[in-house]
C-alpha positions as CSV (number, residue, x, y, z in Angstrom):
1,X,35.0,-16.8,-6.8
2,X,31.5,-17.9,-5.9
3,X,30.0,-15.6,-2.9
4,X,30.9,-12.2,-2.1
5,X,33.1,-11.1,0.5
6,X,32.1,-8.4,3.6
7,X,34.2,-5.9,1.9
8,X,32.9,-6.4,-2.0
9,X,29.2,-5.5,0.2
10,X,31.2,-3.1,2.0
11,X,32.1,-0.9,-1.4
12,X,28.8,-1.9,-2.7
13,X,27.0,0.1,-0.2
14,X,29.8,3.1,-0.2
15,X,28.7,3.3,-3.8
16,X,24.8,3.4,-3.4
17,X,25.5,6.2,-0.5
18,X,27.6,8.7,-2.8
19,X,25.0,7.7,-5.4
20,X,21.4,8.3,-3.4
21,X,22.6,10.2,-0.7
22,X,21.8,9.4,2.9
23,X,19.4,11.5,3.3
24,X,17.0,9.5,-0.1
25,X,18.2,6.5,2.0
26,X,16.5,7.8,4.9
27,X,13.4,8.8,3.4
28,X,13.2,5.8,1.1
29,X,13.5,3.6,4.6
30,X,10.4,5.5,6.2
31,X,8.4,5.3,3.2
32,X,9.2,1.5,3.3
33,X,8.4,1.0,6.9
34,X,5.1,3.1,6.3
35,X,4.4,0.9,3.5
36,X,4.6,-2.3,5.3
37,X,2.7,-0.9,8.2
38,X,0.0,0.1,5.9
39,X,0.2,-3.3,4.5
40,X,-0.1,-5.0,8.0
41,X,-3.5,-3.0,9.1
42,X,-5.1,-3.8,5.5
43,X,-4.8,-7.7,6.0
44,X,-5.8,-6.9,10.0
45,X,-8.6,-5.2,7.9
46,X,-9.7,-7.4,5.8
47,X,-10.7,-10.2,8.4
48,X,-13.4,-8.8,9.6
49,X,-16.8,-10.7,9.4
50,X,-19.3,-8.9,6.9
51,X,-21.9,-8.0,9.8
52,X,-19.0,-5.5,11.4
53,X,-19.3,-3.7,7.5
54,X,-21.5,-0.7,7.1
55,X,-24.6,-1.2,5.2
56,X,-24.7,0.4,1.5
57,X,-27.7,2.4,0.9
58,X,-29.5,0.2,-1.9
59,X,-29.3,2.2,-5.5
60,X,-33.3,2.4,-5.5
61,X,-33.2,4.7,-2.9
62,X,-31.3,7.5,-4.1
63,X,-33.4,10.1,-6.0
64,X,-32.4,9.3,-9.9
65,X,-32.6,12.3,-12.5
66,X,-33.3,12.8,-15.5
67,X,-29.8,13.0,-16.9
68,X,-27.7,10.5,-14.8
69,X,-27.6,7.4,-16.1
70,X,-28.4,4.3,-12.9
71,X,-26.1,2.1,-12.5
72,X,-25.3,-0.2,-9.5
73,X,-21.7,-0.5,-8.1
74,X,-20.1,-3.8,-6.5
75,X,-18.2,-4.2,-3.5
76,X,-15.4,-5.9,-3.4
77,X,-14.9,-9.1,-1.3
């Protein structure tokens, strides 16, 4: 009674494939795999040393009108 068999996982899965489809499976597994890949090259990303960041042009610099309101946006780290 306590873990499941090969074939309880066997009927398990024969059920999500008449539920989903294989071809949801399929495209759920690339969207996965993109996903993680995605993931991988943010964190590869996000070790870089500050000095290989572009500069931000400072806020002073851009020409302000009359009708925009100034305000001064924060990166994050």
């Amino acid at each position: 009674m306590g873990s499941f068999s090969i074939w309880h996982w066997l009927i398990v899965l024969l059920i999500v494939i008449m539920v989903f489809g294989t071809k949801k499976l399929k495209n759920l597994g690339g969207d996965l795999g993109g996903a993680v890949k995605g993931f991988k090259d943010g964190m590869k990303d996000g070790s870089t040393t500050p000095d290989d960041k572009p500069a931000v042009a400072p806020a002073a610099a851009v020409a302000a009108d009359k009708n925009t309101i100034d305000v001064e946006v924060k990166s994050k780290t």
